[in-house]
C-alpha positions as CSV (number, residue, x, y, z in Angstrom):
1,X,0.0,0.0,0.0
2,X,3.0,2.6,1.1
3,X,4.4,1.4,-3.0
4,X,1.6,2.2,-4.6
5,X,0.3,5.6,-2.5
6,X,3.8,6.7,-2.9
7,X,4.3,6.1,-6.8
8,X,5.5,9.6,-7.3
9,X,8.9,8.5,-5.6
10,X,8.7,5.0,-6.8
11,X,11.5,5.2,-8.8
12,X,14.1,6.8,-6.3
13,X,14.3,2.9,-4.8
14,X,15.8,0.6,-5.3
15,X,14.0,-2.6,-7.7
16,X,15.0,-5.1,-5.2
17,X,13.3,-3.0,-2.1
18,X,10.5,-2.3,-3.8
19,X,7.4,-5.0,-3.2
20,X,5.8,-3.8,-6.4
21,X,6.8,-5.7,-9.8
22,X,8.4,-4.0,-12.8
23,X,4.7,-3.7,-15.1
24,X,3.1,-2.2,-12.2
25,X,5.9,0.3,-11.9
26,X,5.6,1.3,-15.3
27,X,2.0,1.6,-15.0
28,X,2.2,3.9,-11.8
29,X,4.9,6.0,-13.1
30,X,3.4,6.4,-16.7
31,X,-0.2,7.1,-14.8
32,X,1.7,9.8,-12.7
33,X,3.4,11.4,-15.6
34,X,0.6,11.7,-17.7
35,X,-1.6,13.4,-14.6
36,X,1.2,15.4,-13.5
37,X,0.9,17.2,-17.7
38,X,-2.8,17.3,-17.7
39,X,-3.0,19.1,-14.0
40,X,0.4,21.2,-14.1
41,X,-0.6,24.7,-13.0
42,X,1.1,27.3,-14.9
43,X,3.8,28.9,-12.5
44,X,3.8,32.5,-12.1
45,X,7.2,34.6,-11.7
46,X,5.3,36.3,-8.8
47,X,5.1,33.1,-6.2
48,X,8.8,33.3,-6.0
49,X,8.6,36.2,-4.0
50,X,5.1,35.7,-2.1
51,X,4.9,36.0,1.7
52,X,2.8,33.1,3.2
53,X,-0.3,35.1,3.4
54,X,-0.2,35.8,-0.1
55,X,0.4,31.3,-0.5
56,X,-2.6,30.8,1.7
57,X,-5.1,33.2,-0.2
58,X,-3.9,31.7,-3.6
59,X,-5.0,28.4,-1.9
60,X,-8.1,29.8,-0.8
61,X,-8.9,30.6,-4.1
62,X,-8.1,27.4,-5.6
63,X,-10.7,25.7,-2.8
64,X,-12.9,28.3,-3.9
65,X,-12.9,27.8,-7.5
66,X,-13.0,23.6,-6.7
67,X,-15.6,24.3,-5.1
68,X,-17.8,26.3,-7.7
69,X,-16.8,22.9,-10.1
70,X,-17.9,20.8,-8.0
71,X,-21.7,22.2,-7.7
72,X,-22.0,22.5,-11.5
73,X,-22.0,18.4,-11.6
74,X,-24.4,16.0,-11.2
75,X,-26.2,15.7,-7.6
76,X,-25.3,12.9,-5.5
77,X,-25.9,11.7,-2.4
78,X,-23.6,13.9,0.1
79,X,-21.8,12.2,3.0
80,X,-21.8,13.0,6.8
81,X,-18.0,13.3,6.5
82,X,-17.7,15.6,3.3
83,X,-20.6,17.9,4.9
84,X,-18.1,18.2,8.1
85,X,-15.2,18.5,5.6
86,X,-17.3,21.3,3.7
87,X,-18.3,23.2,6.7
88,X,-14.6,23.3,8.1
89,X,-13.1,24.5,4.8
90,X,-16.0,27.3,5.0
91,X,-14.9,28.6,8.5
92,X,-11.4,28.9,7.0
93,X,-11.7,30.8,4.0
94,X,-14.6,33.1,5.5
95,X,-11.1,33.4,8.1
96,X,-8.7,33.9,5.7
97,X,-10.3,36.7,3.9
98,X,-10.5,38.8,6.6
99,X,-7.4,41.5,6.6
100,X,-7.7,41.7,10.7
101,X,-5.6,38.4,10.8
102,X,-1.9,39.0,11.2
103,X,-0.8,36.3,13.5
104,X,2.0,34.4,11.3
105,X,0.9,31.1,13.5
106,X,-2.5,31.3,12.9
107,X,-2.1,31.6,9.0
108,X,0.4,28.9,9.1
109,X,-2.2,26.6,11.0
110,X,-4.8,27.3,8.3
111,X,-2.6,26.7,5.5
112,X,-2.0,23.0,7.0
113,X,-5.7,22.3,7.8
114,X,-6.8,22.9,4.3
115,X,-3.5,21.1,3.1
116,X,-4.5,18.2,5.4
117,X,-8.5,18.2,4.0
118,X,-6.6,18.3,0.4
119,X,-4.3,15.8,0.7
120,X,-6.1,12.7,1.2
121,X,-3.0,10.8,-0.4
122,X,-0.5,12.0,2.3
123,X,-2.5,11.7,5.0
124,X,-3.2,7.9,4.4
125,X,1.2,7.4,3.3
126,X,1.5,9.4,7.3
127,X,-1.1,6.7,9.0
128,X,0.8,3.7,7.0
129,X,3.6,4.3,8.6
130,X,2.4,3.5,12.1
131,X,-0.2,0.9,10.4
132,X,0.3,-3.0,10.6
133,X,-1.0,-6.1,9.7
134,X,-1.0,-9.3,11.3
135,X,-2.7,-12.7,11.1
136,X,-5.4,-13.2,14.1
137,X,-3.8,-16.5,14.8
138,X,-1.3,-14.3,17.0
139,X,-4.2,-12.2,18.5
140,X,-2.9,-13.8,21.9
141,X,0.7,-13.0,21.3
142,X,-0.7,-9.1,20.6
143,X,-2.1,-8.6,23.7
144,X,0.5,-10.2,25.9
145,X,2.7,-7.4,24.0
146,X,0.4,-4.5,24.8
147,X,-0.3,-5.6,28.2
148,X,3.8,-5.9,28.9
149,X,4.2,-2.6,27.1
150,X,1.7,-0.7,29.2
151,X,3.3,-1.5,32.6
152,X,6.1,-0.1,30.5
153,X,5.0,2.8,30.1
154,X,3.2,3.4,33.1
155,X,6.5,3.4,35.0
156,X,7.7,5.9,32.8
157,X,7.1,8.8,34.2
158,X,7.6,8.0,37.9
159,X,10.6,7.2,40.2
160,X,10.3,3.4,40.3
161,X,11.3,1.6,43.8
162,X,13.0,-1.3,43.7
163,X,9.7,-3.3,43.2
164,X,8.9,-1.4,40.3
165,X,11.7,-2.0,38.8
166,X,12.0,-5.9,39.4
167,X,8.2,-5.1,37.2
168,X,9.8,-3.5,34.5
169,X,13.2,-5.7,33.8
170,X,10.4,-8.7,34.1
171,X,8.5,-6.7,31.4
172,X,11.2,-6.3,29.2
173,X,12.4,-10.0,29.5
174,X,8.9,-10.9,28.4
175,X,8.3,-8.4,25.7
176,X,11.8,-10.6,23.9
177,X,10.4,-13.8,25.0
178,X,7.3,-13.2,22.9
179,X,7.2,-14.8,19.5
180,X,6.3,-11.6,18.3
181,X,9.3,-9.9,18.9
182,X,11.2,-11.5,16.2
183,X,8.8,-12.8,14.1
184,X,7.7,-9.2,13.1
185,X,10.4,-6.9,14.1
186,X,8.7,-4.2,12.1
187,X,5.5,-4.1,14.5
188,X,7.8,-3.6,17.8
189,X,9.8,-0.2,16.2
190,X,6.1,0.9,15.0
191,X,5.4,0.4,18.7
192,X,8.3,2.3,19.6
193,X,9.2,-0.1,22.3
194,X,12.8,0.4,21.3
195,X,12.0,4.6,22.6
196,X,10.2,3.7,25.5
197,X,13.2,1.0,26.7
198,X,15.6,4.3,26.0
199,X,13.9,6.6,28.3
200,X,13.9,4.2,31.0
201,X,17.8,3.6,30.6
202,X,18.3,7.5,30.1
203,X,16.5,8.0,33.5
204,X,18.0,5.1,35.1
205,X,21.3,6.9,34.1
206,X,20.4,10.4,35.1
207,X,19.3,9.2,38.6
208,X,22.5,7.4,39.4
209,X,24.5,10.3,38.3
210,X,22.5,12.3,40.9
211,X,22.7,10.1,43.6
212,X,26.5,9.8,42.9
213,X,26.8,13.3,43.2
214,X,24.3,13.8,46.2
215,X,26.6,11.1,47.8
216,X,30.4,12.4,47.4
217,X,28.6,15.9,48.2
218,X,27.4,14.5,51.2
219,X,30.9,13.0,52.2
220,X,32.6,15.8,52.1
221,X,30.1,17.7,53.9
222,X,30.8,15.0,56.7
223,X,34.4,14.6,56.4
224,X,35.3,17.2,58.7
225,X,32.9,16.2,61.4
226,X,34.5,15.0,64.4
227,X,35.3,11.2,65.2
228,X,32.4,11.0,67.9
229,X,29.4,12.2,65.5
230,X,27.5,9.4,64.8
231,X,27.7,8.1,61.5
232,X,25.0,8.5,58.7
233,X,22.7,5.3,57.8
234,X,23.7,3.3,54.8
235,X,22.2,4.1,51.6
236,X,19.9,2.1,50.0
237,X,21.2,-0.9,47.7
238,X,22.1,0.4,44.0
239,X,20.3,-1.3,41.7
240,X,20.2,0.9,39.0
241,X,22.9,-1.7,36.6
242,X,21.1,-4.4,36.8
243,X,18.1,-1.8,34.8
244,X,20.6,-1.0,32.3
245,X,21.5,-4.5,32.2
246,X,17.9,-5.2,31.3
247,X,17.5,-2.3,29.3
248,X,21.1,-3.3,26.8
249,X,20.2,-6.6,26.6
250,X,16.7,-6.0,25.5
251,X,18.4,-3.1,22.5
252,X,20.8,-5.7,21.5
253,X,18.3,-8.1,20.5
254,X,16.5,-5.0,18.5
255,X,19.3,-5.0,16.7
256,X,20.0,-8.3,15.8
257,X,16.1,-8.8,14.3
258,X,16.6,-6.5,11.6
259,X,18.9,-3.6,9.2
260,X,15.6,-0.8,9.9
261,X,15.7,-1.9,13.7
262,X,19.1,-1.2,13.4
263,X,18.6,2.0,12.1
264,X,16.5,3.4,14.4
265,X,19.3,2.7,16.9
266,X,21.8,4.3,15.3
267,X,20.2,7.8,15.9
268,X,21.3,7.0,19.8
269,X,24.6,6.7,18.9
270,X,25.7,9.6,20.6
271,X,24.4,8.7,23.6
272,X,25.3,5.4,24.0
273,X,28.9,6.4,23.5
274,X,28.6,8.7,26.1
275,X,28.0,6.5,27.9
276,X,30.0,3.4,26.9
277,X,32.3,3.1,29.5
278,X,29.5,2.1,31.7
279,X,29.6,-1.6,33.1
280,X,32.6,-2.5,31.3
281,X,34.7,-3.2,34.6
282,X,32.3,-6.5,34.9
283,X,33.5,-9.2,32.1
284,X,30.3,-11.2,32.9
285,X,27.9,-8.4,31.4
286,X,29.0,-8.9,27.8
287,X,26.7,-8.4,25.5
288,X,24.4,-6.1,28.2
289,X,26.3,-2.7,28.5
290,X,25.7,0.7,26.4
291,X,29.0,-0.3,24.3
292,X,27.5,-3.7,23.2
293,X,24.3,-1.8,21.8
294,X,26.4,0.6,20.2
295,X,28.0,-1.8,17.9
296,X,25.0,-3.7,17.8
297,X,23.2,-0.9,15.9
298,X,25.9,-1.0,13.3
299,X,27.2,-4.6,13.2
300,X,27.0,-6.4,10.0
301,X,26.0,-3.5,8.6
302,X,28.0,-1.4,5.8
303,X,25.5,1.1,5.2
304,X,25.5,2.4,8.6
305,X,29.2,2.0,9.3
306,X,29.9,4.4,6.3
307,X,27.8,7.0,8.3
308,X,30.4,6.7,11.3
309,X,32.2,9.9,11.5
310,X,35.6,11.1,12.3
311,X,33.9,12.4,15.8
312,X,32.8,9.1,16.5
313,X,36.2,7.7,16.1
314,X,38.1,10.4,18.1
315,X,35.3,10.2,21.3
316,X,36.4,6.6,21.5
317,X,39.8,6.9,20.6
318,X,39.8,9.0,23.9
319,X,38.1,6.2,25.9
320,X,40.9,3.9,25.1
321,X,43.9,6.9,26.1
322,X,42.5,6.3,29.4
323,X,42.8,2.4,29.3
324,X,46.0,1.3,30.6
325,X,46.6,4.7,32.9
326,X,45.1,2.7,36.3
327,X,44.0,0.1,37.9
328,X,40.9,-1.4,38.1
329,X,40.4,-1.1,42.1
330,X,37.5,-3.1,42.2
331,X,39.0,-6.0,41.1
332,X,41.9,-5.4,42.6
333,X,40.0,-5.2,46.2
334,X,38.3,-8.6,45.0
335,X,41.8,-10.1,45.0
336,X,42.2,-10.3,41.4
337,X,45.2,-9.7,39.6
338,X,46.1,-6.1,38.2
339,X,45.4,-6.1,34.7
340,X,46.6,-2.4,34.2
341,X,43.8,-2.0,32.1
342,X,40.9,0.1,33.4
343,X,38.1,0.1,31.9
344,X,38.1,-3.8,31.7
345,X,37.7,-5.1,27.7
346,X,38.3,-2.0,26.8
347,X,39.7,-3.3,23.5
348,X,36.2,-4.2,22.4
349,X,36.1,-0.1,21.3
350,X,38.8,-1.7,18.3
351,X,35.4,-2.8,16.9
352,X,34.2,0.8,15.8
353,X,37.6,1.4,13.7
354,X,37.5,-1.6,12.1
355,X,33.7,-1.2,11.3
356,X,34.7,2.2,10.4
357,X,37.7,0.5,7.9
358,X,35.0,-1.7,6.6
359,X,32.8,0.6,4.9
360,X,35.3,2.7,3.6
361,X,36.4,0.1,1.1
């Protein structure tokens, strides 16, 4: 349906992405070619230079005079929804031709509604791309996925307690567990489960960095005390990593179901880098840290790794500067042996040059 609505472009893609055969293409394009001559308007040397006010009153008068053709036809029987239609174009050219309207918003705002009641072609491309269809046979599977993704969502916007957030890593471990998750890949990024796991991660983040701040402020507020004060009570148990334990290892299957679910990770790049270091000190959590989705969203793929930049390269390059310079205490207080490498695997950032290497060729 998105093929054939958006024939005008049809032959900007590629043959092999394109569902539609090669007659049908030359059908849509010769259909679109031959409209396109009969309905060209004849341009006018003074639109170059027209202020929007001036483009919404020469649209006014085209509804107008669309209008006028329209009642010279034959009569039919009208529709509930083209009276509606009717009455709202009404309001806004009676609005439009009144001079006491100055507000650049306002005009900008009637301009799209009539380009909206207009453009019946665009408006149905804009719903297909949150549109899908799927078999009733897994109607079940659906429901489990909208049920999992509401308690999702619903934690959203709050500060989850450790409860909560035992609920939401159980939610996510579902959500991949689901048949549905890799049988239609396309149907979880219309979703936008993959946005919805990234906001949780992103707050999960920002709340540790506060309550790492809050803490070392805190410790040096009370380092000067004296030995009798009595000392403050224990914080509660971190438990923000194992979230973004959840979180990565749910974005790193994303990426493995398909190139567009890749793609749609990609634009987080940034942020993940930022934010790659995190984790990386525990060997065990392969495959569950920031880094891992990083070069998840990009892995096996040559179209994304020639949109790496030289940025990229030089924010990681300074990530692995660092490596080498201490030691790891935390394994070192464990009793393990001092690797002199800190953050631990921090070769695994080699992947992004060679990636990088890759797509250049």
């Amino acid at each position: 349906m998105r093929a054939i609505l958006g024939f005008k472009n049809i032959e900007e893609e590629s043959s092999d992405q394109c569902p539609c055969g090669e007659g049908l293409r030359e059908v849509l394009s010769g259909f679109h070619e031959e409209l396109r001559t009969r309905r060209q308007p004849a341009e006018s040397e003074s639109d170059s230079g027209s202020t929007l006010r001036q483009k919404l009153m020469s649209l006014v008068k085209l509804v107008q005079s669309s209008d006028e053709a329209k009642g010279d036809g034959d009569e039919r029987v009208t529709l509930p929804e083209e009276i509606f239609t009717r009455k709202v174009v009404q309001i806004v050219v009676k609005w439009a031709e009144q001079s006491e309207i100055e507000d650049r918003e306002v005009v900008r705002q009637m301009f799209r509604l009539l380009l909206r009641v207009y453009s019946s072609v665009g408006e149905l491309m804009n719903a297909l791309e949150n549109t899908y269809v799927i078999s009733h046979r897994s109607q079940s599977d659906i429901i489990s996925v909208l049920s999992h993704l509401g308690k999702v969502r619903a934690l959203l916007p709050v500060q989850m307690s450790p409860l909560e957030e035992e609920v939401m890593r159980k939610s996510l471990w579902a959500l991949v567990n689901n048949r549905i998750f890799f049988q239609h890949p396309d149907l979880i990024r219309v979703l936008r489960v993959n946005e919805n796991v990234m906001d949780v991660m992103i707050n999960t983040l920002g709340k540790r960095a506060q309550t790492q701040s809050s803490g070392q402020a805190t410790a040096v507020a009370a380092s000067p005390a004296s030995p009798s004060a009595p000392e403050a009570a224990p914080a509660d148990k971190d438990t923000s990593h194992e979230m973004v334990v959840s979180c990565c290892r749910f974005l790193c299957y994303f990426c493995r179901t398909s190139r567009q679910n890749q793609k749609a990770m990609f634009d987080h790049l940034d942020f993940l880098l930022e934010n790659s270091n995190i984790l990386l000190s525990r060997p065990s959590l392969r495959g569950s840290t920031p880094l891992d989705v990083a070069y998840s969203s990009l892995m096996e793929n040559s179209e994304l790794a020639l949109a790496l930049r030289e940025h990229y390269l030089e924010k990681i390059a300074a990530y692995m500067s660092r490596c080498g310079l201490q030691s790891n205490l935390e394994l070192v207080d464990r009793g393990y042996p001092d690797v002199g490498w800190d953050p631990v695997e921090g070769e695994r950032y080699l992947d992004f040059p060679a990636l990088l290497r890759l797509g250049q060729r």
